[in-house]
HTML snippet that shows the backbone in 3Dmol.js (N, CA, C, O; Angstrom):
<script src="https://3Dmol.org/build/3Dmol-min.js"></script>
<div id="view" style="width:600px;height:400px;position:relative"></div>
<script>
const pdb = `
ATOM      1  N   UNK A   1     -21.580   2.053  18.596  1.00  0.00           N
ATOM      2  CA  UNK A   1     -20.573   3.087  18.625  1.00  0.00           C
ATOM      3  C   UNK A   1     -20.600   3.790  19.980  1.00  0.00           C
ATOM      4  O   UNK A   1     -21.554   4.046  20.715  1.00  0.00           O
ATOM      5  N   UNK A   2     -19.064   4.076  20.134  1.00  0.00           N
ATOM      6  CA  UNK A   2     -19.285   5.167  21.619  1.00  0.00           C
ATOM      7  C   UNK A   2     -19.790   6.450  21.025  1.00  0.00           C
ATOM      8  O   UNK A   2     -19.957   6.909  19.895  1.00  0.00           O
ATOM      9  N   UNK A   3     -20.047   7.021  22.887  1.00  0.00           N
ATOM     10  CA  UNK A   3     -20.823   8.017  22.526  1.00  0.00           C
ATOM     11  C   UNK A   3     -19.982   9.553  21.429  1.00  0.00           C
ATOM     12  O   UNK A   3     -20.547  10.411  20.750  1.00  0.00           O
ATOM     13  N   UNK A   4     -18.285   9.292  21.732  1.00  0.00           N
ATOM     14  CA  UNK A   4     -17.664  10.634  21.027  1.00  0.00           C
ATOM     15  C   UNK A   4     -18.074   9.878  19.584  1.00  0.00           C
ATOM     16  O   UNK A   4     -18.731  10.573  18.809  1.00  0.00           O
ATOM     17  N   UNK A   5     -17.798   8.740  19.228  1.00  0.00           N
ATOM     18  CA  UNK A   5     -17.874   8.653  17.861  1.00  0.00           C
ATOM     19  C   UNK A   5     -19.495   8.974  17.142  1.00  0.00           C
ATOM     20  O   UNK A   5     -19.795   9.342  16.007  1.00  0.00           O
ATOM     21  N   UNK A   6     -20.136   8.733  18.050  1.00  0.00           N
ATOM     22  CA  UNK A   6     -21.212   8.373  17.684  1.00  0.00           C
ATOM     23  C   UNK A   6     -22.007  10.370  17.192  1.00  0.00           C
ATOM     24  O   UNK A   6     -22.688  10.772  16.249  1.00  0.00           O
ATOM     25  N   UNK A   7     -21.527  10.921  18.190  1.00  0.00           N
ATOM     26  CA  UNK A   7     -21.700  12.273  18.370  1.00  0.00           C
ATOM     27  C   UNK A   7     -20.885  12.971  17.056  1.00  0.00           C
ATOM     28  O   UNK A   7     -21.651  13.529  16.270  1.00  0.00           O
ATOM     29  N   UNK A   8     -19.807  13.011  16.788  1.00  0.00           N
ATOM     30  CA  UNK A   8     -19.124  13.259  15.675  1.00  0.00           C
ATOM     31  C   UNK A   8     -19.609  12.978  14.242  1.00  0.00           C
ATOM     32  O   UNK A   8     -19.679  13.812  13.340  1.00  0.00           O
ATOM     33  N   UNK A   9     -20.043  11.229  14.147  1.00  0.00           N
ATOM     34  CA  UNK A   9     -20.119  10.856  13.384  1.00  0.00           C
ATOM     35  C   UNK A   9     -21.969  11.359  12.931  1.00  0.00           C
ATOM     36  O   UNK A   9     -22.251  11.493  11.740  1.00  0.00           O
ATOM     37  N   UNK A  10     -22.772  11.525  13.742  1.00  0.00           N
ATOM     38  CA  UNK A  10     -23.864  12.488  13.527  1.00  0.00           C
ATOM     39  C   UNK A  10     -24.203  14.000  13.018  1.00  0.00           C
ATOM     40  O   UNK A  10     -25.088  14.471  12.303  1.00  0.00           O
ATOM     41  N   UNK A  11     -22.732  14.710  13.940  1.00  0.00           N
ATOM     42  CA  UNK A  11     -22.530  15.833  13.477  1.00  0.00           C
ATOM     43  C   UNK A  11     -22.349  16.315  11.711  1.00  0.00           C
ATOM     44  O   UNK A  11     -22.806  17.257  11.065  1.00  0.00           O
ATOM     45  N   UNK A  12     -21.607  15.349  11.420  1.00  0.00           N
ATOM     46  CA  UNK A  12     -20.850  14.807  10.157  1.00  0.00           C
ATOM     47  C   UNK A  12     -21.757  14.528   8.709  1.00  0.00           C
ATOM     48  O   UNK A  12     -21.601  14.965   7.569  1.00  0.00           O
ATOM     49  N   UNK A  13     -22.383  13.953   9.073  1.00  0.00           N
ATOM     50  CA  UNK A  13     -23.527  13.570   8.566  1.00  0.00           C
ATOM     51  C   UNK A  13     -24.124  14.262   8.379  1.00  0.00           C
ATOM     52  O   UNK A  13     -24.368  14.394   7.180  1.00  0.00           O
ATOM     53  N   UNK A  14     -24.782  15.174   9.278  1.00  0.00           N
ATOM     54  CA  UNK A  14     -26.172  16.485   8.653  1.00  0.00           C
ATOM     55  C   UNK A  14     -25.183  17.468   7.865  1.00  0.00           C
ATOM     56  O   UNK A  14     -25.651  18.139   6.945  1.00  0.00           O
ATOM     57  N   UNK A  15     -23.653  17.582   8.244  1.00  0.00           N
ATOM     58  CA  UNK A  15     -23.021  18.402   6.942  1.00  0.00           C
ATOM     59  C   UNK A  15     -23.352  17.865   5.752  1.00  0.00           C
ATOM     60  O   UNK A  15     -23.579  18.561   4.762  1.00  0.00           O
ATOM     61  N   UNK A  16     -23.416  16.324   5.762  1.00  0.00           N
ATOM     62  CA  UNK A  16     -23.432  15.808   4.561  1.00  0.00           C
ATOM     63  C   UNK A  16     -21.889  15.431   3.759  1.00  0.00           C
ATOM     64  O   UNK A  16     -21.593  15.518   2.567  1.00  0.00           O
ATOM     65  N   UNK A  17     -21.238  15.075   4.704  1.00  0.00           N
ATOM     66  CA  UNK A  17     -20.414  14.539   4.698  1.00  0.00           C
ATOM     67  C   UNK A  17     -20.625  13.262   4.605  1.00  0.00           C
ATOM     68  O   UNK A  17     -21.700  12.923   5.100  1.00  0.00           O
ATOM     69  N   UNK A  18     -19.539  11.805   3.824  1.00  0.00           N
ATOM     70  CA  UNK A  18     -20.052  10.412   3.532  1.00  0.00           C
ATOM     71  C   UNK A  18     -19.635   9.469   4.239  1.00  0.00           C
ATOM     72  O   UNK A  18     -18.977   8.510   3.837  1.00  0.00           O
ATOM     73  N   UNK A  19     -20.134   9.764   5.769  1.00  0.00           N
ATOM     74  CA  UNK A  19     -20.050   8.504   6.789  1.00  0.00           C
ATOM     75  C   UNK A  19     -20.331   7.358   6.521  1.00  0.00           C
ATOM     76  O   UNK A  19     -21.065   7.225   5.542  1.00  0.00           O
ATOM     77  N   UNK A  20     -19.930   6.220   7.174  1.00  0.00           N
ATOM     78  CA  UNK A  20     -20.852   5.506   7.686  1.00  0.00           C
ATOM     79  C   UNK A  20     -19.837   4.314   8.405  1.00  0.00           C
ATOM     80  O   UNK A  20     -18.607   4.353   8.449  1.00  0.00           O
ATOM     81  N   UNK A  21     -20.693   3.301   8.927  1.00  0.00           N
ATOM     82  CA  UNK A  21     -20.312   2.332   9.945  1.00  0.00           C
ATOM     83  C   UNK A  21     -19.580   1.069   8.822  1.00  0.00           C
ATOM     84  O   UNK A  21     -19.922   0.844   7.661  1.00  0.00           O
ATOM     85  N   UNK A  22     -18.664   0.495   9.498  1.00  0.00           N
ATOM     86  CA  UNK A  22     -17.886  -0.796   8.355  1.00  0.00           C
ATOM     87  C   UNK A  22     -17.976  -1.743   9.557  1.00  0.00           C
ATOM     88  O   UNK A  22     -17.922  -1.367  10.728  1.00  0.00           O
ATOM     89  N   UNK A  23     -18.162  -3.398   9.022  1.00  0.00           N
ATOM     90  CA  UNK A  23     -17.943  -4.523  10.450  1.00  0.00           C
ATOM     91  C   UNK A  23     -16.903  -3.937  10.926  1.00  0.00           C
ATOM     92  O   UNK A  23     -16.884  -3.493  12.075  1.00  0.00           O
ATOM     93  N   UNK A  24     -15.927  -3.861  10.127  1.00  0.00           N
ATOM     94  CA  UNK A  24     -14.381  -4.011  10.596  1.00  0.00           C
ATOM     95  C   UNK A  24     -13.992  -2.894  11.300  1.00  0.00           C
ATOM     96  O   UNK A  24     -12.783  -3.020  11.491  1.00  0.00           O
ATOM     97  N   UNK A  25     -14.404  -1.823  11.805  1.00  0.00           N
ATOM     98  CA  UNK A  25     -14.199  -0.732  12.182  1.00  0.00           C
ATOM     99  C   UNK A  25     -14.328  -0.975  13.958  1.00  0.00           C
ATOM    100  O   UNK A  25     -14.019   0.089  14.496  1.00  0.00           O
ATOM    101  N   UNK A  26     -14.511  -1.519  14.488  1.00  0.00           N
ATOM    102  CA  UNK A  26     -14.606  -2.456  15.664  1.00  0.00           C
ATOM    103  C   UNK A  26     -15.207  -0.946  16.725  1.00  0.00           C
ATOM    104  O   UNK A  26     -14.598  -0.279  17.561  1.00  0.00           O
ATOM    105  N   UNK A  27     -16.249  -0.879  16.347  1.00  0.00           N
ATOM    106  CA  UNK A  27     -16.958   0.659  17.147  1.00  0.00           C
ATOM    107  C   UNK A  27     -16.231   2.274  16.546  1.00  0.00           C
ATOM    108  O   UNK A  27     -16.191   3.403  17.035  1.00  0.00           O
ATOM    109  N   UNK A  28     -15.861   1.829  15.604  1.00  0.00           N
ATOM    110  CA  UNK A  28     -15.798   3.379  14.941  1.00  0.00           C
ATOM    111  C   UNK A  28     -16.467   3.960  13.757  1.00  0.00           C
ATOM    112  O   UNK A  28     -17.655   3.639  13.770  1.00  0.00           O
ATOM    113  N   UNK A  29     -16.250   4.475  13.041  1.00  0.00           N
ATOM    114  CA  UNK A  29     -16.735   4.469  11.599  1.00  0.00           C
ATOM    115  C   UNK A  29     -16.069   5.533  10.925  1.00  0.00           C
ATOM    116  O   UNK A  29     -15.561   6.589  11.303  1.00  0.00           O
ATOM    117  N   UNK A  30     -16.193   5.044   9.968  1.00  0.00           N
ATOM    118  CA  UNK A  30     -15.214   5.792   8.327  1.00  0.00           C
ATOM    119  C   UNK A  30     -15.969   6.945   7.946  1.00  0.00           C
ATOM    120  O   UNK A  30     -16.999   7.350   8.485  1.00  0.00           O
ATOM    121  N   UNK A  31     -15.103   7.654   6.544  1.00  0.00           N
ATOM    122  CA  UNK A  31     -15.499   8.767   6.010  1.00  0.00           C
ATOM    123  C   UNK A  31     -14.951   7.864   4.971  1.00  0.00           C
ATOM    124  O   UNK A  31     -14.182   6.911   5.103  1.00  0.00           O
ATOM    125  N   UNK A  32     -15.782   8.609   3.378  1.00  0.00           N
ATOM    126  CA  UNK A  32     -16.096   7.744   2.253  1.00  0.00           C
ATOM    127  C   UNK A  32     -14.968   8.534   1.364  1.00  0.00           C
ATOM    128  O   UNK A  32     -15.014   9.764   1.352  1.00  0.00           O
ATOM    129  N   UNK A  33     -13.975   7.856   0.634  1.00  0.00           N
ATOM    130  CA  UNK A  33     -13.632   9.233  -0.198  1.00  0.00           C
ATOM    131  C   UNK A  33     -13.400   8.482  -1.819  1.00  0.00           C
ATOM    132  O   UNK A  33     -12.445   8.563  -2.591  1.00  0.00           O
ATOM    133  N   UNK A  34     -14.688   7.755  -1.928  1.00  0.00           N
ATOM    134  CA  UNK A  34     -14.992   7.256  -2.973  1.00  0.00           C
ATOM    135  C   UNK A  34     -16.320   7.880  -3.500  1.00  0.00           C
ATOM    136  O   UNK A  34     -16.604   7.994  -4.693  1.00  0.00           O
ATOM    137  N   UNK A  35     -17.255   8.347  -2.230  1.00  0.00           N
ATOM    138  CA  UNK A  35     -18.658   8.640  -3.090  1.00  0.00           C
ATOM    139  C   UNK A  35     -18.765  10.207  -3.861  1.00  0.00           C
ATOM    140  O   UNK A  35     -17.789  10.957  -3.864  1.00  0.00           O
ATOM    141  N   UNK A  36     -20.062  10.584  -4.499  1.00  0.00           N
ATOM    142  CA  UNK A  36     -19.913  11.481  -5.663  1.00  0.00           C
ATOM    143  C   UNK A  36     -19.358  12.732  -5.346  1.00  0.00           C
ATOM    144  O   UNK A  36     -18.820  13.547  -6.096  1.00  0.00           O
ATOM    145  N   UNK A  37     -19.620  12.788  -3.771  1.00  0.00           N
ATOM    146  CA  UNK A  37     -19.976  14.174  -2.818  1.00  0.00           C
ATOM    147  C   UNK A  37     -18.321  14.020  -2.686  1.00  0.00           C
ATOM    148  O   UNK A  37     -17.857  15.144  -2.877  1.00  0.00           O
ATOM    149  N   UNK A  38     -17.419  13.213  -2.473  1.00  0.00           N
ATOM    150  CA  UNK A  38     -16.576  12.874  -1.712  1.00  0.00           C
ATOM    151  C   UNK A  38     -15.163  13.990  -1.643  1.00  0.00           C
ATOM    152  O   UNK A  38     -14.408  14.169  -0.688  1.00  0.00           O
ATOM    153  N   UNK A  39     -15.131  14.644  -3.023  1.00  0.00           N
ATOM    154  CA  UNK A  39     -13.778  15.547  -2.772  1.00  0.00           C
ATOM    155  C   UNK A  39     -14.595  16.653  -1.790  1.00  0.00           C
ATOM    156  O   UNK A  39     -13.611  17.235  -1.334  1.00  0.00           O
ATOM    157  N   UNK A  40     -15.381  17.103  -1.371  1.00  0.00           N
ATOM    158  CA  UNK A  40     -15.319  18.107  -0.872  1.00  0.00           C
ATOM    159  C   UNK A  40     -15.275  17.989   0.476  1.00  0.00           C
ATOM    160  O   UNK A  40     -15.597  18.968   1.150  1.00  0.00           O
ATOM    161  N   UNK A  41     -14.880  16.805   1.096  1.00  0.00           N
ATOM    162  CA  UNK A  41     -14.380  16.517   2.211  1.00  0.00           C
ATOM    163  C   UNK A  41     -13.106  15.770   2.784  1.00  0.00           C
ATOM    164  O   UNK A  41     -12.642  15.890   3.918  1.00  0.00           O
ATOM    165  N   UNK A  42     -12.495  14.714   1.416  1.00  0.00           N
ATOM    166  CA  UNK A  42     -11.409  14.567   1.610  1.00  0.00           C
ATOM    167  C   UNK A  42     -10.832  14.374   0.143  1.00  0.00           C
ATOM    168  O   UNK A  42     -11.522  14.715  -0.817  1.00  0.00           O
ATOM    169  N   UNK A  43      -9.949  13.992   0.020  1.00  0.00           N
ATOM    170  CA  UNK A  43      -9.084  13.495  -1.327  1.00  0.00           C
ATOM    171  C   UNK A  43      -7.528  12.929  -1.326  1.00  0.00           C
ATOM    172  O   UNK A  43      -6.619  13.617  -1.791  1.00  0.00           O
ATOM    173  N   UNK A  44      -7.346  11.882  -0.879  1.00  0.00           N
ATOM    174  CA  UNK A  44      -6.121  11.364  -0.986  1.00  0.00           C
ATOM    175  C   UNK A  44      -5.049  12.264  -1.775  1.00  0.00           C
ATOM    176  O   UNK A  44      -4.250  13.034  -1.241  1.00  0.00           O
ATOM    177  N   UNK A  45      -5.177  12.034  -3.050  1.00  0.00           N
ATOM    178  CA  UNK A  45      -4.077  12.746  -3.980  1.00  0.00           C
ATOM    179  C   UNK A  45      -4.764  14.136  -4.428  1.00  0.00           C
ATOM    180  O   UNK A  45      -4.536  14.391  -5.611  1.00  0.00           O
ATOM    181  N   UNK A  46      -5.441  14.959  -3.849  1.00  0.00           N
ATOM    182  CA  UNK A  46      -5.483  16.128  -4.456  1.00  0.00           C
ATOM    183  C   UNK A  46      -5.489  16.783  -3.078  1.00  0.00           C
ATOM    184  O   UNK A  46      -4.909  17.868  -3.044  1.00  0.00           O
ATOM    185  N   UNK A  47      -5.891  16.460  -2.218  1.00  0.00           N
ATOM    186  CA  UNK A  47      -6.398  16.866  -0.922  1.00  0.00           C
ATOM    187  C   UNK A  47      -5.151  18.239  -0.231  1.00  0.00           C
ATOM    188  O   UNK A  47      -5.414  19.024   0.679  1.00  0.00           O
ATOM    189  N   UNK A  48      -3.725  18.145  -1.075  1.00  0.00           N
ATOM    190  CA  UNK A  48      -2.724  18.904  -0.490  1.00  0.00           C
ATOM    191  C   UNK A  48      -2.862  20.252  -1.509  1.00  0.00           C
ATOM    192  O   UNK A  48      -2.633  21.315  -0.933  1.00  0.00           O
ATOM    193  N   UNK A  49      -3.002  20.292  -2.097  1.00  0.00           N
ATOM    194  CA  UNK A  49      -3.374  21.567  -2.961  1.00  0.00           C
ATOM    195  C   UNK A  49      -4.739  22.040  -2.557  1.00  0.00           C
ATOM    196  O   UNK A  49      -5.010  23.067  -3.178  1.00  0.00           O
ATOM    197  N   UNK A  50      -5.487  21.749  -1.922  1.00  0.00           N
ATOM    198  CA  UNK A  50      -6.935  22.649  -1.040  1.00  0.00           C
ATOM    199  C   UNK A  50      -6.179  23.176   0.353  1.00  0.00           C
ATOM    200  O   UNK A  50      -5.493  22.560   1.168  1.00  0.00           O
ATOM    201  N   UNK A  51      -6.634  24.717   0.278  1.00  0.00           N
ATOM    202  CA  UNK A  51      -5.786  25.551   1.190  1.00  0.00           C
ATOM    203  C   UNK A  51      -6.961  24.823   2.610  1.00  0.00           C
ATOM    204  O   UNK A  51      -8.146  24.491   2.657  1.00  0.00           O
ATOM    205  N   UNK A  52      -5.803  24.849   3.589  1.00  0.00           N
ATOM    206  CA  UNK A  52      -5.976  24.349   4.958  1.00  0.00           C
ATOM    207  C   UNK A  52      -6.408  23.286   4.997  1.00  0.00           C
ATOM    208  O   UNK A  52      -7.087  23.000   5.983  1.00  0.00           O
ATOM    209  N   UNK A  53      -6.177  22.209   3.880  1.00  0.00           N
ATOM    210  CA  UNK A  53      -6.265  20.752   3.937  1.00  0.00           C
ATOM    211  C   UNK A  53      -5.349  20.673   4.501  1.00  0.00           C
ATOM    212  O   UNK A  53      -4.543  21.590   4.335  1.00  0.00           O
ATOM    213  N   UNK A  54      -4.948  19.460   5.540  1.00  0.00           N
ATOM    214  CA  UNK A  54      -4.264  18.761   5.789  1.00  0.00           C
ATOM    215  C   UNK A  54      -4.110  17.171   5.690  1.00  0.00           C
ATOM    216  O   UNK A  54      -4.867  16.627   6.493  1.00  0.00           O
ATOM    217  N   UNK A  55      -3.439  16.373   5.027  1.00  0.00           N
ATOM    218  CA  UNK A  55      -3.328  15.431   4.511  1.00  0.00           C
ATOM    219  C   UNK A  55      -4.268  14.937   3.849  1.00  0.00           C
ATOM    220  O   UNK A  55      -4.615  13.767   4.008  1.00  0.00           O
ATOM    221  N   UNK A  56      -4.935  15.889   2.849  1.00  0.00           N
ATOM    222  CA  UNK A  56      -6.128  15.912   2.663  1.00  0.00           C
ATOM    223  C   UNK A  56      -7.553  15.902   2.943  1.00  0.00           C
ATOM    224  O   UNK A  56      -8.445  15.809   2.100  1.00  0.00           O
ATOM    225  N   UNK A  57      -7.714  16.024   4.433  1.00  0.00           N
ATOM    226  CA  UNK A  57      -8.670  16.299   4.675  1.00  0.00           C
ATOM    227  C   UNK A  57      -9.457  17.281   4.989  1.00  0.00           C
ATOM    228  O   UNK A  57      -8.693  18.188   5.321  1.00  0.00           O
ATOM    229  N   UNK A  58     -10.616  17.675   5.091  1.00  0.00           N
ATOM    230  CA  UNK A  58     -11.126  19.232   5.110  1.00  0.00           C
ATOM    231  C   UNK A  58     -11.433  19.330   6.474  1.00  0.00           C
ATOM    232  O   UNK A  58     -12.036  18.571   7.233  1.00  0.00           O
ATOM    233  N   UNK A  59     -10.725  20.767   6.679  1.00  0.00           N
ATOM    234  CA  UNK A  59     -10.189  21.213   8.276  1.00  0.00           C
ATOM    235  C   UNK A  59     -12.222  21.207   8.942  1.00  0.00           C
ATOM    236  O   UNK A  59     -12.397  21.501  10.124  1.00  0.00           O
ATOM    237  N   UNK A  60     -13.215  20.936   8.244  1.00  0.00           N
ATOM    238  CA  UNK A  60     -14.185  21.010   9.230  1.00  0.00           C
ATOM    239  C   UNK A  60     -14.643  19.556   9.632  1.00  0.00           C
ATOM    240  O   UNK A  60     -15.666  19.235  10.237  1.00  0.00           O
ATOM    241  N   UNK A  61     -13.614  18.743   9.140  1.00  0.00           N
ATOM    242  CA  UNK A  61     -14.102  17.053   9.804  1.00  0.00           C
ATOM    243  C   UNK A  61     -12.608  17.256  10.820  1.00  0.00           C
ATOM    244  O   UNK A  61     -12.486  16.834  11.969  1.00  0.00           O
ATOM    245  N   UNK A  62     -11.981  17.713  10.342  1.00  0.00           N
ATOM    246  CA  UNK A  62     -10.821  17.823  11.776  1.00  0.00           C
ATOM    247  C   UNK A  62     -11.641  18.874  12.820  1.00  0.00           C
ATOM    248  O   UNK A  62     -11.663  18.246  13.879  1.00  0.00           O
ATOM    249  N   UNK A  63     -12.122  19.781  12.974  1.00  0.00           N
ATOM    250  CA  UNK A  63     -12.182  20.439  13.407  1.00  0.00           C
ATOM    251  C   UNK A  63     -13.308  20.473  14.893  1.00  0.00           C
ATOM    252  O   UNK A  63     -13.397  21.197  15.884  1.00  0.00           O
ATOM    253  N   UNK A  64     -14.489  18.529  14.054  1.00  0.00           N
ATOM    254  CA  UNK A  64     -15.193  18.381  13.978  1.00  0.00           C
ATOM    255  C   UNK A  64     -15.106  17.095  15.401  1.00  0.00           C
ATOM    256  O   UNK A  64     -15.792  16.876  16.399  1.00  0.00           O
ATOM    257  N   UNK A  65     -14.201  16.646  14.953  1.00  0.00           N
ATOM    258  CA  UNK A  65     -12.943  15.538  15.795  1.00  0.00           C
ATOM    259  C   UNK A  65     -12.625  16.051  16.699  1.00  0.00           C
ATOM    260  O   UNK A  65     -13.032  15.705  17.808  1.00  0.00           O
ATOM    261  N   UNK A  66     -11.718  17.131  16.495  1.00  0.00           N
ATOM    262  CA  UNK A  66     -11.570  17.341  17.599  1.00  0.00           C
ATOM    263  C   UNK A  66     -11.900  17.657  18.827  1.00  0.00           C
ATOM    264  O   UNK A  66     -11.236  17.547  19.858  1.00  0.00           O
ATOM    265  N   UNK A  67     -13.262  18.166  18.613  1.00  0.00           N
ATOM    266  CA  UNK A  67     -14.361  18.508  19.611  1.00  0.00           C
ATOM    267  C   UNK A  67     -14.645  17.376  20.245  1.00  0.00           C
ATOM    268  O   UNK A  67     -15.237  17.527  21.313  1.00  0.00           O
ATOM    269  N   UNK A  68     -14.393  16.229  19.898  1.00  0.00           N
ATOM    270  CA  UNK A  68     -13.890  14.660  20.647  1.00  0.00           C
ATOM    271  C   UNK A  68     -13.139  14.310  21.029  1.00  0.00           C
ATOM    272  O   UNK A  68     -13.322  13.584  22.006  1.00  0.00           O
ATOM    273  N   UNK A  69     -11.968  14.508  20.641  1.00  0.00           N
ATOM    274  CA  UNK A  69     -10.835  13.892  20.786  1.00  0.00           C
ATOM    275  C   UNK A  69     -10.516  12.593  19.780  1.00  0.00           C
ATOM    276  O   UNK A  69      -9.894  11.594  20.142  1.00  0.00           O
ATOM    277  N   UNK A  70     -11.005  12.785  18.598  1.00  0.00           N
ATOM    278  CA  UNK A  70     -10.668  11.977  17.834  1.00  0.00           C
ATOM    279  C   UNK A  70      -9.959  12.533  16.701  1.00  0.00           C
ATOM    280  O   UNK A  70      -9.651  13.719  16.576  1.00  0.00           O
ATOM    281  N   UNK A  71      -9.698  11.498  15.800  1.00  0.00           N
ATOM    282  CA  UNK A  71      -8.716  12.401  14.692  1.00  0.00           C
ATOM    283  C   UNK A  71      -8.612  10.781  13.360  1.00  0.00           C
ATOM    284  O   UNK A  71      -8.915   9.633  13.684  1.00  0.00           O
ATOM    285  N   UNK A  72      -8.223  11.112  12.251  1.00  0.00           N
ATOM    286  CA  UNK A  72      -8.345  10.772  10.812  1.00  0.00           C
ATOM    287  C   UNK A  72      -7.215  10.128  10.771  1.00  0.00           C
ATOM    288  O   UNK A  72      -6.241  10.730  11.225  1.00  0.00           O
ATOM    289  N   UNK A  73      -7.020   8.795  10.247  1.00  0.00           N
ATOM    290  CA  UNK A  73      -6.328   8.251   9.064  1.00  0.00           C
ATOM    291  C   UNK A  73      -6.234   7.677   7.985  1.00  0.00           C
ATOM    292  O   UNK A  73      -6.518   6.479   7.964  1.00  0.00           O
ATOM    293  N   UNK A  74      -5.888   8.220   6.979  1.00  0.00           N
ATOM    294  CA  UNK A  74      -6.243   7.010   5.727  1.00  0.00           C
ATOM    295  C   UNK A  74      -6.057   5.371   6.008  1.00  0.00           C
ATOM    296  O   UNK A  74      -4.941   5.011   6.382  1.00  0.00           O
ATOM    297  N   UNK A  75      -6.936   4.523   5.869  1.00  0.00           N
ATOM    298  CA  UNK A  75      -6.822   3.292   5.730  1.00  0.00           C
ATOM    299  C   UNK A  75      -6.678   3.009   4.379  1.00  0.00           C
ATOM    300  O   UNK A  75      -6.332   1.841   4.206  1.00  0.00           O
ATOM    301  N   UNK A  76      -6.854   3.828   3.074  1.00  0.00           N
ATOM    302  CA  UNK A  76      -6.421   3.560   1.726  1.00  0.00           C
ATOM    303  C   UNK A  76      -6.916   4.691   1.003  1.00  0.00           C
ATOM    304  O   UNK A  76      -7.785   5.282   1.645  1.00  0.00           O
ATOM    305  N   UNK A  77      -6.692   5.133   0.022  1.00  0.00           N
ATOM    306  CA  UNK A  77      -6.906   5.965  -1.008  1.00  0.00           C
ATOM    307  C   UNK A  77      -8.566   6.380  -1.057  1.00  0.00           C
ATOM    308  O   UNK A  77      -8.936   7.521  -1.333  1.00  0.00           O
ATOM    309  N   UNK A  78      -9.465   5.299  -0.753  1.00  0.00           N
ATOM    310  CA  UNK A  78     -10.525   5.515  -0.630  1.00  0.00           C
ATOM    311  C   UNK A  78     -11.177   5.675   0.714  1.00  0.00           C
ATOM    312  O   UNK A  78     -12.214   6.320   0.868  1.00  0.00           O
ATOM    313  N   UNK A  79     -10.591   5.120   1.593  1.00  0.00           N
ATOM    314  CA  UNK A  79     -11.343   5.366   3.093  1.00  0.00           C
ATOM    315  C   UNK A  79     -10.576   5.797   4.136  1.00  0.00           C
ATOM    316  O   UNK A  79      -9.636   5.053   4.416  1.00  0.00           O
ATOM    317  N   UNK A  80     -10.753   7.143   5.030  1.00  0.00           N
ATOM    318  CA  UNK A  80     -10.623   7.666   6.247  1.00  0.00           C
ATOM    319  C   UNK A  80     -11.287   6.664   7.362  1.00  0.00           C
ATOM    320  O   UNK A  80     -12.439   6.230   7.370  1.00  0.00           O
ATOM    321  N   UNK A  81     -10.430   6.466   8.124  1.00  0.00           N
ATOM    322  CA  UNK A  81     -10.716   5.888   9.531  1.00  0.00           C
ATOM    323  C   UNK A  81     -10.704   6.630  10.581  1.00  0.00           C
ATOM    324  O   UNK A  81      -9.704   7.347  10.630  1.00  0.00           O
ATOM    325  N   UNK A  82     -11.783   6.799  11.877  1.00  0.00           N
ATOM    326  CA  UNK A  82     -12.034   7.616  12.564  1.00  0.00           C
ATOM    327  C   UNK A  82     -11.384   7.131  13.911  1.00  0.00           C
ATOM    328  O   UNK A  82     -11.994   6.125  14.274  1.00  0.00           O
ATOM    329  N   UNK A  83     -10.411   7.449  14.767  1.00  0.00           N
ATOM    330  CA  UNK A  83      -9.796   6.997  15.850  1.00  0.00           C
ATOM    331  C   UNK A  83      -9.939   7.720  17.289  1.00  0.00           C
ATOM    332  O   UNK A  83     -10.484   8.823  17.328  1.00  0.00           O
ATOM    333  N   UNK A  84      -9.439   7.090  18.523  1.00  0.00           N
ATOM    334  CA  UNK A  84      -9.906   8.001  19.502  1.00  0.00           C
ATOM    335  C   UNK A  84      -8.308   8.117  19.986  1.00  0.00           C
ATOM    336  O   UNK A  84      -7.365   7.331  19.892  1.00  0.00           O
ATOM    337  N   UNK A  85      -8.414   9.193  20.433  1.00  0.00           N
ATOM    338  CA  UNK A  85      -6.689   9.747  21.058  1.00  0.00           C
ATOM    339  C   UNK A  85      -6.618   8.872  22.266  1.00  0.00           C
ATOM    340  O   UNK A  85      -5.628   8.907  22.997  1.00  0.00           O
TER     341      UNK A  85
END
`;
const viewer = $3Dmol.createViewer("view");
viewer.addModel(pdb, "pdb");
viewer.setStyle({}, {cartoon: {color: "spectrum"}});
viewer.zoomTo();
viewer.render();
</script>
């Protein structure tokens, strides 16, 4: 991983947030929004009814990004993909 992802994706983690690395992610890595912990960081279909979610995600993994220059997209109902601007 580069170093913004890599830095983010550390940060992320001691929140305890549900990172981690996929082959397919070709030097990036995901956020989980399948595991037990998982709504309290993102939620596909509920994620718009949590105040200052945005597209369901919780404004401290955006917030968290952005201190990189990276930023979130759903790749499916269950997994956030981490991108670089």
């Amino acid at each position: 991983m580069k170093r913004e992802f890599k830095s983010a994706f550390t940060k992320l983690a001691k929140l305890g947030c549900p990172v981690y690395e996929h082959t397919d992610d070709n030097g990036r890595f995901s956020i989980s929004a399948e595991d037990s912990e998982s709504y309290k960081w993102c939620d596909y279909y509920e994620g718009y009814r949590m105040d200052g979610w945005d597209f369901g995600i919780n404004p401290k993994i955006t917030e968290i990004l952005d201190q990189h220059d990276l930023w979130a997209e759903w790749q499916n109902p269950g997994r956030l993909v981490i991108f670089k601007d």
